[in-house]
PDB file as gemmi writes it, atoms N, CA and C in Angstrom:
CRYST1    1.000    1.000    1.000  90.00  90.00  90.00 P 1                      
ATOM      1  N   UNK A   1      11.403  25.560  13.246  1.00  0.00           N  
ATOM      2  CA  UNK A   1      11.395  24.383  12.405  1.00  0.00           C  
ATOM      3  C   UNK A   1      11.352  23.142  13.280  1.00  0.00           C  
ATOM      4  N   UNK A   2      10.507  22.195  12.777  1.00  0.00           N  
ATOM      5  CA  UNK A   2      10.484  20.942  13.919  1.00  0.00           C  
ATOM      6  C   UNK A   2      11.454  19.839  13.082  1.00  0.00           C  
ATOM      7  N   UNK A   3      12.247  19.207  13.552  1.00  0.00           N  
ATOM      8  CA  UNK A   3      13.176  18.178  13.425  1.00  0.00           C  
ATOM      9  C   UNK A   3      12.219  17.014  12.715  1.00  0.00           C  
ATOM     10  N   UNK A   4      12.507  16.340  11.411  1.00  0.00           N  
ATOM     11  CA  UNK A   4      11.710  14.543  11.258  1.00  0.00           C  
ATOM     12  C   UNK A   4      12.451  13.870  12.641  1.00  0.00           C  
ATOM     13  N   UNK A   5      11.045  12.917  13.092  1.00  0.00           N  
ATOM     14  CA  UNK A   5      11.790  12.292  14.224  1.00  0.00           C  
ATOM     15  C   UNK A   5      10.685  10.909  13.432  1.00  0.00           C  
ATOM     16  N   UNK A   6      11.099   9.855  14.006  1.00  0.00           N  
ATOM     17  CA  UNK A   6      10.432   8.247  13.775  1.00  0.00           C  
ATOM     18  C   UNK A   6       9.494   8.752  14.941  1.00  0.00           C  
ATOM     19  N   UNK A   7       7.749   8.021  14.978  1.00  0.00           N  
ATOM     20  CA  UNK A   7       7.146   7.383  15.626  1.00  0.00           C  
ATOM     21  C   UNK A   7       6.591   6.326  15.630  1.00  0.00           C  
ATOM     22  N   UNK A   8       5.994   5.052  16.394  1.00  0.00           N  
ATOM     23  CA  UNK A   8       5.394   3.418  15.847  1.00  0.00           C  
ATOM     24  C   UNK A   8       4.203   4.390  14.939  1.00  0.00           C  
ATOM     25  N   UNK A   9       3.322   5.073  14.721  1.00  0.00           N  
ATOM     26  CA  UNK A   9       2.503   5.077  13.439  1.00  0.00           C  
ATOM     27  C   UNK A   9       3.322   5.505  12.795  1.00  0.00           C  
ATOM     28  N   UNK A  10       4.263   6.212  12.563  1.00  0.00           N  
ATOM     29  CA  UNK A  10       5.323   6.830  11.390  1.00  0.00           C  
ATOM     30  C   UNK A  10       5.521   5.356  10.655  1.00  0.00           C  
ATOM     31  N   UNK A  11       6.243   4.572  11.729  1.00  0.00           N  
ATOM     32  CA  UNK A  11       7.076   3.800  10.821  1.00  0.00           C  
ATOM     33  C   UNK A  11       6.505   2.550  10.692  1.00  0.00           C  
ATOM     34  N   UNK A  12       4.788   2.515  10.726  1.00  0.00           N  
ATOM     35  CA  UNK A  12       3.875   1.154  10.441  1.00  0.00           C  
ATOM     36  C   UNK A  12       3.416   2.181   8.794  1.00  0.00           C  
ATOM     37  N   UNK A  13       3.464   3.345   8.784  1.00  0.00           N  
ATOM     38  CA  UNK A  13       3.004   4.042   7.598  1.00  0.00           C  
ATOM     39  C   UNK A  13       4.162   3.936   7.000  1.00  0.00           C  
ATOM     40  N   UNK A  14       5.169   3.873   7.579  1.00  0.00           N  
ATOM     41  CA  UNK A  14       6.848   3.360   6.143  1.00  0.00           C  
ATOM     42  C   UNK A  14       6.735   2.622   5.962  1.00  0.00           C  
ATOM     43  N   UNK A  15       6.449   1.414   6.364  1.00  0.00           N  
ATOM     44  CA  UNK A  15       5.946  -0.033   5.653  1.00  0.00           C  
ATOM     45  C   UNK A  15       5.458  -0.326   4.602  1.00  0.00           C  
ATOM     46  N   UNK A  16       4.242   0.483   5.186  1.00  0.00           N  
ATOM     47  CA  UNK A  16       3.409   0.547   3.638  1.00  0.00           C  
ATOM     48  C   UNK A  16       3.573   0.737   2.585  1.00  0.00           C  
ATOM     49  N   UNK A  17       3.793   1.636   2.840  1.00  0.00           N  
ATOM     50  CA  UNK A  17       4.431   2.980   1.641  1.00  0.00           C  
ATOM     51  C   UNK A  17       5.576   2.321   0.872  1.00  0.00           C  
ATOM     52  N   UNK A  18       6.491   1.862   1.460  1.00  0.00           N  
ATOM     53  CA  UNK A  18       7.551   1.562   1.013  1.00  0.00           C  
ATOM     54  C   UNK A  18       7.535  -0.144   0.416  1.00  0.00           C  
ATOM     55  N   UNK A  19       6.104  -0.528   0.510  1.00  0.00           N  
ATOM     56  CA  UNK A  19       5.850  -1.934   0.179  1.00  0.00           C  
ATOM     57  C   UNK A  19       4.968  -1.654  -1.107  1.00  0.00           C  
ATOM     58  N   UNK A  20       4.042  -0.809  -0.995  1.00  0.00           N  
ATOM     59  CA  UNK A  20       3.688  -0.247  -2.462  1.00  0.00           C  
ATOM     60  C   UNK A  20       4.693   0.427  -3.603  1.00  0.00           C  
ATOM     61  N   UNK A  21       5.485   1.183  -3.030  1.00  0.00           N  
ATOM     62  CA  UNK A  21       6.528   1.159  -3.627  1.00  0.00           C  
ATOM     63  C   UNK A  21       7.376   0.248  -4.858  1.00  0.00           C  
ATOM     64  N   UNK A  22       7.791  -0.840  -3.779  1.00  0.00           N  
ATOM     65  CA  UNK A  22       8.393  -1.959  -4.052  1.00  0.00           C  
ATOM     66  C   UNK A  22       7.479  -2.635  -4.977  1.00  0.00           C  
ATOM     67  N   UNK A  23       6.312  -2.761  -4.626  1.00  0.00           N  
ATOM     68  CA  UNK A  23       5.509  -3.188  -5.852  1.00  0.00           C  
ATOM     69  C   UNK A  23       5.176  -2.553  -6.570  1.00  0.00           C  
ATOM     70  N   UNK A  24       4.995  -1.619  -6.937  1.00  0.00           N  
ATOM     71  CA  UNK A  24       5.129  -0.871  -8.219  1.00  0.00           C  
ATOM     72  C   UNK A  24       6.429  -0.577  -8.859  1.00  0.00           C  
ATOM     73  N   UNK A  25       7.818  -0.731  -8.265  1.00  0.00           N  
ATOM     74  CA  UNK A  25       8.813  -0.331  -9.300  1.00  0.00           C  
ATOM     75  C   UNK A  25       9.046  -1.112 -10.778  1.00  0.00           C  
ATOM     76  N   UNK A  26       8.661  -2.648 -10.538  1.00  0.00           N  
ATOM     77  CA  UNK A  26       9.419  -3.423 -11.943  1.00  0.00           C  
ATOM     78  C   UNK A  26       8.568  -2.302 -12.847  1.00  0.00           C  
ATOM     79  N   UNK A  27       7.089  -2.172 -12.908  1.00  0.00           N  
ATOM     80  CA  UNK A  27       6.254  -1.788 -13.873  1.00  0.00           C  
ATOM     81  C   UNK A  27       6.861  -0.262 -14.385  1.00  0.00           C  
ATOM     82  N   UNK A  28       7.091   0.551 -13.122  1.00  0.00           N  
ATOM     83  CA  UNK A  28       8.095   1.782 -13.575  1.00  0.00           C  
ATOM     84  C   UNK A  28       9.081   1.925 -14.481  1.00  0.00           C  
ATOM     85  N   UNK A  29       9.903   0.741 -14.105  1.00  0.00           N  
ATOM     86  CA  UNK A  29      11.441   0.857 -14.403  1.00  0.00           C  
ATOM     87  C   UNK A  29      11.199   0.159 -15.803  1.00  0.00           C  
ATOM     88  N   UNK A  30       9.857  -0.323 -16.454  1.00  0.00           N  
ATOM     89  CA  UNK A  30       9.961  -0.902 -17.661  1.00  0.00           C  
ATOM     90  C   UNK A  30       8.981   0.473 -18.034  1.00  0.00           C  
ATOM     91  N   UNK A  31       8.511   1.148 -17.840  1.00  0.00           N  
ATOM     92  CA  UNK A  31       8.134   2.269 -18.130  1.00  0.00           C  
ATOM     93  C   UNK A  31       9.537   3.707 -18.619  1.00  0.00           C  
ATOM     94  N   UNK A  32      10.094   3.429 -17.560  1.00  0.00           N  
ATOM     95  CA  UNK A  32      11.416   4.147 -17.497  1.00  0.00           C  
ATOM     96  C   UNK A  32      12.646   3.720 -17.043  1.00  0.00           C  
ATOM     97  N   UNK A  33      13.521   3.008 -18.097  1.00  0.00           N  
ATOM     98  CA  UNK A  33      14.452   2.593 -17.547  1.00  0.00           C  
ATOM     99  C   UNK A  33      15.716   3.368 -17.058  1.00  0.00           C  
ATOM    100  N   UNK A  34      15.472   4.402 -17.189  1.00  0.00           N  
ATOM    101  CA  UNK A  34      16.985   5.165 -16.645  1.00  0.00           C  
ATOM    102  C   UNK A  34      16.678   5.621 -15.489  1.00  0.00           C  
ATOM    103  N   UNK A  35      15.422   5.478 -14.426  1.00  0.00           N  
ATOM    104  CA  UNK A  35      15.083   6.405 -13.405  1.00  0.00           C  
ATOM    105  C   UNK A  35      16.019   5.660 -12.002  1.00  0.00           C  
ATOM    106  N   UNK A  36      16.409   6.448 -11.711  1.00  0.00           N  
ATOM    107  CA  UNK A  36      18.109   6.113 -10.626  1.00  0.00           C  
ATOM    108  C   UNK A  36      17.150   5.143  -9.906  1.00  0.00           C  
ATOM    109  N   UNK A  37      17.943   4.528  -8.962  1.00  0.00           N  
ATOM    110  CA  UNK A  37      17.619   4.154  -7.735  1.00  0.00           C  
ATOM    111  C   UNK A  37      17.131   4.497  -6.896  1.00  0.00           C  
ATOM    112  N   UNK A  38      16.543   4.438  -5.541  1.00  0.00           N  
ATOM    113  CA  UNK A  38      15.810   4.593  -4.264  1.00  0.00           C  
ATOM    114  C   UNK A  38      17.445   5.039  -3.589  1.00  0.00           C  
ATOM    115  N   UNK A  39      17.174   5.843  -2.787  1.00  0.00           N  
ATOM    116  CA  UNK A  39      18.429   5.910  -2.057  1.00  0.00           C  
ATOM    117  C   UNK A  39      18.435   5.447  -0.341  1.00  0.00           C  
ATOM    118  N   UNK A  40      19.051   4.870  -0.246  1.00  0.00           N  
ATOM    119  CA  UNK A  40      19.282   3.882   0.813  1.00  0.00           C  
ATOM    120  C   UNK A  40      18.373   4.737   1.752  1.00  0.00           C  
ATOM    121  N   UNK A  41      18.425   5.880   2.312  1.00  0.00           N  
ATOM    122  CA  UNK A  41      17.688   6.543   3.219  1.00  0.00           C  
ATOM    123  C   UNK A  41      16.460   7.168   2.975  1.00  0.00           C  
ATOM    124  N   UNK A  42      15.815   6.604   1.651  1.00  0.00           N  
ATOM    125  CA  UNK A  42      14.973   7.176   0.631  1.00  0.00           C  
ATOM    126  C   UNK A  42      13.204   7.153   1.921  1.00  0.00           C  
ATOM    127  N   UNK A  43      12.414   7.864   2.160  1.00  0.00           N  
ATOM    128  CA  UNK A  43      11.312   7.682   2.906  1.00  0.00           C  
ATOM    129  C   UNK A  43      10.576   6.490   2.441  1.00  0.00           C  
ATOM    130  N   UNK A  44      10.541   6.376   1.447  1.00  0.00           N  
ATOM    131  CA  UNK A  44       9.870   4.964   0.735  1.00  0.00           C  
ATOM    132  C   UNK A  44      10.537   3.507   0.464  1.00  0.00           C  
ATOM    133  N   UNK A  45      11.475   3.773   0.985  1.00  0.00           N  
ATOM    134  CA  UNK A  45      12.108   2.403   1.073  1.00  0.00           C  
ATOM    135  C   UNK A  45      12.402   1.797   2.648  1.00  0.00           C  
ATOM    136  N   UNK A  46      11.573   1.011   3.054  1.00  0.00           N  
ATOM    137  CA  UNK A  46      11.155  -0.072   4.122  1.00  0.00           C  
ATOM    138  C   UNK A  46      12.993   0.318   4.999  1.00  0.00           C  
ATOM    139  N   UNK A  47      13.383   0.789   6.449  1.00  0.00           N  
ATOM    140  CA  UNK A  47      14.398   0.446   7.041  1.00  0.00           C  
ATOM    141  C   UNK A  47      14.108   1.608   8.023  1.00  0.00           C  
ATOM    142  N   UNK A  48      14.987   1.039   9.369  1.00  0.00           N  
ATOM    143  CA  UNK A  48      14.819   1.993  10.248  1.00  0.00           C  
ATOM    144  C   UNK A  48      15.274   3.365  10.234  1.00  0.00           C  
ATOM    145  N   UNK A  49      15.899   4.290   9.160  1.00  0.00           N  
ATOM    146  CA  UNK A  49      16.129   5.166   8.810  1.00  0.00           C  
ATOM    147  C   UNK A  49      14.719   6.628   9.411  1.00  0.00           C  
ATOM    148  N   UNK A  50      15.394   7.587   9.648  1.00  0.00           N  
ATOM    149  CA  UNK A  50      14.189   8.793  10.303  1.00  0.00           C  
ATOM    150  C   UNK A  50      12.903   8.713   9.063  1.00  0.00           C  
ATOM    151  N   UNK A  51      13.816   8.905   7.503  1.00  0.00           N  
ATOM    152  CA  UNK A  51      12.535   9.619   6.640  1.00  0.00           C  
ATOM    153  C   UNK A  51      11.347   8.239   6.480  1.00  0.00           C  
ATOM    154  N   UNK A  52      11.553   6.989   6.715  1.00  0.00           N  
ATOM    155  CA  UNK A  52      10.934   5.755   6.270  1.00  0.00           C  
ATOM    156  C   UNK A  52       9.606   5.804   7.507  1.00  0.00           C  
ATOM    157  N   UNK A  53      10.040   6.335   9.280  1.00  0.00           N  
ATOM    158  CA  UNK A  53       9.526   6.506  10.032  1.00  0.00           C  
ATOM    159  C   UNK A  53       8.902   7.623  10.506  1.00  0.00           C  
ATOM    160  N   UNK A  54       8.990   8.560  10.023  1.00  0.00           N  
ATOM    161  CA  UNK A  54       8.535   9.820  10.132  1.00  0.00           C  
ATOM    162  C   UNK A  54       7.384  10.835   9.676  1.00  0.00           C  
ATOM    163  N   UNK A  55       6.333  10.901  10.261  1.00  0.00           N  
ATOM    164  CA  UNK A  55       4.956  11.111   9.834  1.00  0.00           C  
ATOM    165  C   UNK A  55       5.011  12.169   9.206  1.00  0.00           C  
ATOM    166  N   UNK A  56       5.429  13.067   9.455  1.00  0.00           N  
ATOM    167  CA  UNK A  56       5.792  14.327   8.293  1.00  0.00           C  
ATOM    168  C   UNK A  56       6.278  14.440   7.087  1.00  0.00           C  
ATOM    169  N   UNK A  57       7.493  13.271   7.026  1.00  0.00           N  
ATOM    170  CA  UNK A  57       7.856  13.146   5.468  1.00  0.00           C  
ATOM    171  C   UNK A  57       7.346  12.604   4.715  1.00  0.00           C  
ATOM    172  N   UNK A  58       6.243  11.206   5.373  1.00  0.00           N  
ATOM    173  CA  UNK A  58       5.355  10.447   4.545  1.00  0.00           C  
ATOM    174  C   UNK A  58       4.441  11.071   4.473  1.00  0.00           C  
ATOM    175  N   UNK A  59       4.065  11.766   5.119  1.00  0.00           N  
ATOM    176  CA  UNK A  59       2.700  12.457   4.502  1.00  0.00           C  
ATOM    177  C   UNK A  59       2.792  13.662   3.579  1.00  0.00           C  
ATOM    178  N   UNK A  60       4.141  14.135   3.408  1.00  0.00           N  
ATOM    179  CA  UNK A  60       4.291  14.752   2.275  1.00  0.00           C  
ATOM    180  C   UNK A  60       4.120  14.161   1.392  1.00  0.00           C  
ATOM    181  N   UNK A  61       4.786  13.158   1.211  1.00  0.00           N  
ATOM    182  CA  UNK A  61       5.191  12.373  -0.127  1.00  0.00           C  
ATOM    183  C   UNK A  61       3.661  12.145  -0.389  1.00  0.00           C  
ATOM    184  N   UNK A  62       3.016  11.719   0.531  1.00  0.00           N  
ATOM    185  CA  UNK A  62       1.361  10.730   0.193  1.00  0.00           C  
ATOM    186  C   UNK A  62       0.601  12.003  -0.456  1.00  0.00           C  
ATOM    187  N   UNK A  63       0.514  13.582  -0.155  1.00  0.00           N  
ATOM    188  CA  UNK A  63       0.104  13.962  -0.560  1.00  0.00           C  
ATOM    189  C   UNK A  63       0.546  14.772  -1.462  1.00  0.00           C  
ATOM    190  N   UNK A  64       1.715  14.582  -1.866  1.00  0.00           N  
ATOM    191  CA  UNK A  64       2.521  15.607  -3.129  1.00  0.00           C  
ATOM    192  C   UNK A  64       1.995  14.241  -4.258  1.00  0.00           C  
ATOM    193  N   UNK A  65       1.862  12.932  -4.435  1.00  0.00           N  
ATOM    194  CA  UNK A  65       1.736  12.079  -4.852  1.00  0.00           C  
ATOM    195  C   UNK A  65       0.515  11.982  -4.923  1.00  0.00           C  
ATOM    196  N   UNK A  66      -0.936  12.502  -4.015  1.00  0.00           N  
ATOM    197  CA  UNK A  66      -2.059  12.512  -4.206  1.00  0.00           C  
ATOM    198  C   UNK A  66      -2.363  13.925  -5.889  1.00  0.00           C  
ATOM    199  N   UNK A  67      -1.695  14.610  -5.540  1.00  0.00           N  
ATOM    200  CA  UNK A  67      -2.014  16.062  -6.230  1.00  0.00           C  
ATOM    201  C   UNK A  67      -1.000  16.108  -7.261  1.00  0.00           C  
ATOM    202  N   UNK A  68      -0.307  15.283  -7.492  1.00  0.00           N  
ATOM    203  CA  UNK A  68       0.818  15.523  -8.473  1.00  0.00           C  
ATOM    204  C   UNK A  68       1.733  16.519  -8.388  1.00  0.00           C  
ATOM    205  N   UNK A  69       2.519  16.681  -6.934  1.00  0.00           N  
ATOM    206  CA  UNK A  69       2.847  17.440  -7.119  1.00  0.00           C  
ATOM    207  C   UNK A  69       4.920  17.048  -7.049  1.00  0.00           C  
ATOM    208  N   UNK A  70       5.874  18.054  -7.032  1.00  0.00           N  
ATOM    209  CA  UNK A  70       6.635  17.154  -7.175  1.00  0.00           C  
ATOM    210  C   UNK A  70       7.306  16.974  -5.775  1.00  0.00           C  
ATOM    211  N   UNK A  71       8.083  16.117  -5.341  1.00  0.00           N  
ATOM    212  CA  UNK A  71       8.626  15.891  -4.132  1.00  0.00           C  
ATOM    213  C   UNK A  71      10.088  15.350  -4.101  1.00  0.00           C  
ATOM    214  N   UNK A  72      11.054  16.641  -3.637  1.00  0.00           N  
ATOM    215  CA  UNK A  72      12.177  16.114  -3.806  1.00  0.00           C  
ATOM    216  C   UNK A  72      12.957  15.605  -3.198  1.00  0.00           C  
ATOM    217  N   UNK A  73      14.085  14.799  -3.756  1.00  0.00           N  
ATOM    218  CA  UNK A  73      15.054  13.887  -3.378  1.00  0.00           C  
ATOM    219  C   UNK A  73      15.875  14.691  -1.688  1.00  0.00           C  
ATOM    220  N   UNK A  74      15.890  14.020  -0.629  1.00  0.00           N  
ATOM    221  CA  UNK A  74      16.433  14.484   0.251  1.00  0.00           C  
ATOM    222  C   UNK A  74      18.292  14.155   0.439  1.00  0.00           C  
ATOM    223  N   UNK A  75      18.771  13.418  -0.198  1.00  0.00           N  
ATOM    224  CA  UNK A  75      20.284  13.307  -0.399  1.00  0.00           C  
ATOM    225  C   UNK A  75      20.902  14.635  -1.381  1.00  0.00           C  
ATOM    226  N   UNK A  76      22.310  15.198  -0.309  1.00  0.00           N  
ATOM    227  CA  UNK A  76      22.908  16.596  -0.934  1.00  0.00           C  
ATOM    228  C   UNK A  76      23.125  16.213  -2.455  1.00  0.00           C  
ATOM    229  N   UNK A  77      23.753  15.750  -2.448  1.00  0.00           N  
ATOM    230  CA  UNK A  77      24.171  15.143  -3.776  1.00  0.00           C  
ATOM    231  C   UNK A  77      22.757  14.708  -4.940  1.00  0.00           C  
ATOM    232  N   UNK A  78      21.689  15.077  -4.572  1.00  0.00           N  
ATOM    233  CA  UNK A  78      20.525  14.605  -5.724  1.00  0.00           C  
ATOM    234  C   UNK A  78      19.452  15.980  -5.265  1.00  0.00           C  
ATOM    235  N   UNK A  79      20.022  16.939  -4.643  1.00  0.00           N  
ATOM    236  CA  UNK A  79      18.612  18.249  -4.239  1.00  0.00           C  
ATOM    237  C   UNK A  79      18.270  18.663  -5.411  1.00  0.00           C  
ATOM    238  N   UNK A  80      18.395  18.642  -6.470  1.00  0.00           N  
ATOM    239  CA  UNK A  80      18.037  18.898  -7.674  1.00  0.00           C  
ATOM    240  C   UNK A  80      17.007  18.002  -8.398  1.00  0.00           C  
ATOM    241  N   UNK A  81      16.681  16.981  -8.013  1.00  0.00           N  
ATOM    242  CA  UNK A  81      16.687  15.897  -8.584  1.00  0.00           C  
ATOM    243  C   UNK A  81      15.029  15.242  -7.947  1.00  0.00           C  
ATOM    244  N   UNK A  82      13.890  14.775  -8.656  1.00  0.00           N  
ATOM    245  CA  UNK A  82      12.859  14.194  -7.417  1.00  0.00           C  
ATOM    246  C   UNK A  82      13.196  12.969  -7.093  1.00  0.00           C  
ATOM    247  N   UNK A  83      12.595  12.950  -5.985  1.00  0.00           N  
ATOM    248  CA  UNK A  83      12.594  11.489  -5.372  1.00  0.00           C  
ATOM    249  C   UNK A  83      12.053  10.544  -6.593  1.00  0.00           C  
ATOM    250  N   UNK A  84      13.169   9.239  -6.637  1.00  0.00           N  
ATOM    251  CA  UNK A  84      12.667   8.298  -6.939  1.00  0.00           C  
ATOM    252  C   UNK A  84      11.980   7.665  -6.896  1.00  0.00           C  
ATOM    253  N   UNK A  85      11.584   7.701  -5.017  1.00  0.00           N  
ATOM    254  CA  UNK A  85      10.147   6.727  -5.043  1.00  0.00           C  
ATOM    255  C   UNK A  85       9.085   7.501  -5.350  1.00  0.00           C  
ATOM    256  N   UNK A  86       9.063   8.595  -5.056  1.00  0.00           N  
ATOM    257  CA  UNK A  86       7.970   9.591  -5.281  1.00  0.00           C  
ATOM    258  C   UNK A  86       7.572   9.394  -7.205  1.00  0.00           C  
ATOM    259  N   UNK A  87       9.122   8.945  -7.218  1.00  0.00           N  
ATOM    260  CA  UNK A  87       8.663   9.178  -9.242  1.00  0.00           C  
ATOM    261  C   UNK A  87       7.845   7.772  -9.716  1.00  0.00           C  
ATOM    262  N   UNK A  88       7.988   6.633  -8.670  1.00  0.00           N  
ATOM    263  CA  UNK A  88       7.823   5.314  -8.328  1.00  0.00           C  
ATOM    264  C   UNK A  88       6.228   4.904  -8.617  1.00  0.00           C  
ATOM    265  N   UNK A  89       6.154   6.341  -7.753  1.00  0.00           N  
ATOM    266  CA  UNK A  89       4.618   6.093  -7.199  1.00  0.00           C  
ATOM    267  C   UNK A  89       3.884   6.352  -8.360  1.00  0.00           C  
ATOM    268  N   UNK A  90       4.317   7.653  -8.875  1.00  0.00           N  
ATOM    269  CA  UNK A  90       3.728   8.502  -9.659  1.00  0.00           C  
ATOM    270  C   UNK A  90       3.839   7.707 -11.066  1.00  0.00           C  
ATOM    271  N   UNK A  91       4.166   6.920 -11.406  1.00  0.00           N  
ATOM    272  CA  UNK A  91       4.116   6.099 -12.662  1.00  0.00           C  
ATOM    273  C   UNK A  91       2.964   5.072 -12.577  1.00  0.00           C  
ATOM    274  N   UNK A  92       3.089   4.812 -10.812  1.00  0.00           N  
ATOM    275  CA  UNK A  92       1.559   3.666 -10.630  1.00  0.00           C  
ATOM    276  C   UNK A  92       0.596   4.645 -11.017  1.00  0.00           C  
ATOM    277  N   UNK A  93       0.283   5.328 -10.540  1.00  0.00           N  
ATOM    278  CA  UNK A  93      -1.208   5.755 -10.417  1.00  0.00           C  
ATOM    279  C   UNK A  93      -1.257   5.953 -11.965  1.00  0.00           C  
ATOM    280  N   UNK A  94      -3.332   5.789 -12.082  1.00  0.00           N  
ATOM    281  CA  UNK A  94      -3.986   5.406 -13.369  1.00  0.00           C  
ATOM    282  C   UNK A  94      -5.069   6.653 -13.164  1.00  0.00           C  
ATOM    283  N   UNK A  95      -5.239   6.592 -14.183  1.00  0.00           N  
ATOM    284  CA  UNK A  95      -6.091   7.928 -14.285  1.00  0.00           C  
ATOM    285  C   UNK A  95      -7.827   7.266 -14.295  1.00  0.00           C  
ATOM    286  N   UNK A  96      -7.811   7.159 -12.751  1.00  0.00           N  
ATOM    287  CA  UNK A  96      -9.400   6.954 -12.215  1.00  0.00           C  
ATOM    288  C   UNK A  96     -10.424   8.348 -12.604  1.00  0.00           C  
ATOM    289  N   UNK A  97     -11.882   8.045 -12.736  1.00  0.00           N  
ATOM    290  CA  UNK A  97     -12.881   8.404 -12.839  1.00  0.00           C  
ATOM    291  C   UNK A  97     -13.006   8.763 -10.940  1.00  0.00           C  
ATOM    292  N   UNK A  98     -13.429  10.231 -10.730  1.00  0.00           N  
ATOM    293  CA  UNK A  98     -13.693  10.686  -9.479  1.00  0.00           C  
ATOM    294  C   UNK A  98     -14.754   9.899  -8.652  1.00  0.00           C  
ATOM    295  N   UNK A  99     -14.602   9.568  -7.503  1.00  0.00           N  
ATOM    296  CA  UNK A  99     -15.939   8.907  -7.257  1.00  0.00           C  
ATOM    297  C   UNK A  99     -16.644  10.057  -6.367  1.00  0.00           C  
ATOM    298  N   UNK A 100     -17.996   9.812  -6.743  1.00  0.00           N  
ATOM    299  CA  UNK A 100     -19.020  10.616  -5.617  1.00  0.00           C  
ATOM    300  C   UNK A 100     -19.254   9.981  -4.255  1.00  0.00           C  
ATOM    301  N   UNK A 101     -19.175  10.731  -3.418  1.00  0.00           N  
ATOM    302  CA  UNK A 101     -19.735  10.922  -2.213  1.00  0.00           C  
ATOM    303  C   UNK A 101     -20.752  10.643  -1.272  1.00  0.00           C  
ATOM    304  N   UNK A 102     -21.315   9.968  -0.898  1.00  0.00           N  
ATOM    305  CA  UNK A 102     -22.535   9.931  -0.203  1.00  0.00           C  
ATOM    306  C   UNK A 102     -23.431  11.324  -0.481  1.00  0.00           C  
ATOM    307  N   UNK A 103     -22.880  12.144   0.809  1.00  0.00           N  
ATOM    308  CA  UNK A 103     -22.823  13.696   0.815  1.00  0.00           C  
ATOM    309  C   UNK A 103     -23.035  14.439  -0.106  1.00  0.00           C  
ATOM    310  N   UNK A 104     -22.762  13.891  -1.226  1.00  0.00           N  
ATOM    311  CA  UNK A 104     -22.564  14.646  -2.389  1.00  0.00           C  
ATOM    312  C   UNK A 104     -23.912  14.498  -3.613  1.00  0.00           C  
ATOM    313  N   UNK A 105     -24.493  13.386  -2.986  1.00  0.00           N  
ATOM    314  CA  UNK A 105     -25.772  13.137  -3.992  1.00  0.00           C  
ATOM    315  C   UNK A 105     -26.883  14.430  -3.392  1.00  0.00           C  
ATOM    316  N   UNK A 106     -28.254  14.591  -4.417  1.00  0.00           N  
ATOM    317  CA  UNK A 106     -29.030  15.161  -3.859  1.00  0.00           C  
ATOM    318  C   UNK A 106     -30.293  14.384  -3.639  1.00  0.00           C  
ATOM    319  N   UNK A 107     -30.848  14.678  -2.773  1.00  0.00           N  
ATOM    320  CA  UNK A 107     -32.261  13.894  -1.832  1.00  0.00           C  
ATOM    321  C   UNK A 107     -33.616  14.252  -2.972  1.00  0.00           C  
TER     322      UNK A 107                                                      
END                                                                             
């Protein structure tokens, strides 16, 4: 098993993440008002914390969140439970039309 560790692209990709986040919650939380909080060590919430910096946990989240899939809360006390921001995210996204490909047309 490899340890989450922070790297500078880890934690320029927690930024992000955790700034889209932030902008998408009011629209969530008026979507769903009972959905808990971010938890202080939450991967999607902006701070020097491992999961916010750590290329492995964000790229879970980016792609459990690409595919709908679910992604859970890493605090003992909530393992039952998905991540909030993950639930964050998943309230932004809109149900786009697929786009084609370059590649994908025929000649």
């Amino acid at each position: 098993m490899q340890r989450n560790h922070r790297t500078p692209e880890g934690a320029e990709l927690g930024i992000e993440l955790a700034r889209l986040c932030d902008n998408s919650e009011p629209a969530a939380r008026l979507r769903v008002p009972e959905l808990p909080p971010r938890c202080a060590s939450c991967a999607l919430r902006a701070g020097p914390h491992i999961p916010n910096g750590s290329p492995g946990t964000l790229l879970d989240v980016v792609k459990c969140v690409a595919e709908s899939v679910p992604f859970m809360c890493h605090e003992p006390h909530r393992r039952d439970d998905y991540c909030s921001g993950w639930a964050i995210l998943m309230l932004a996204k809109t149900d786009l039309e697929p786009v084609r490909m370059p590649w994908e047309f025929t000649v």
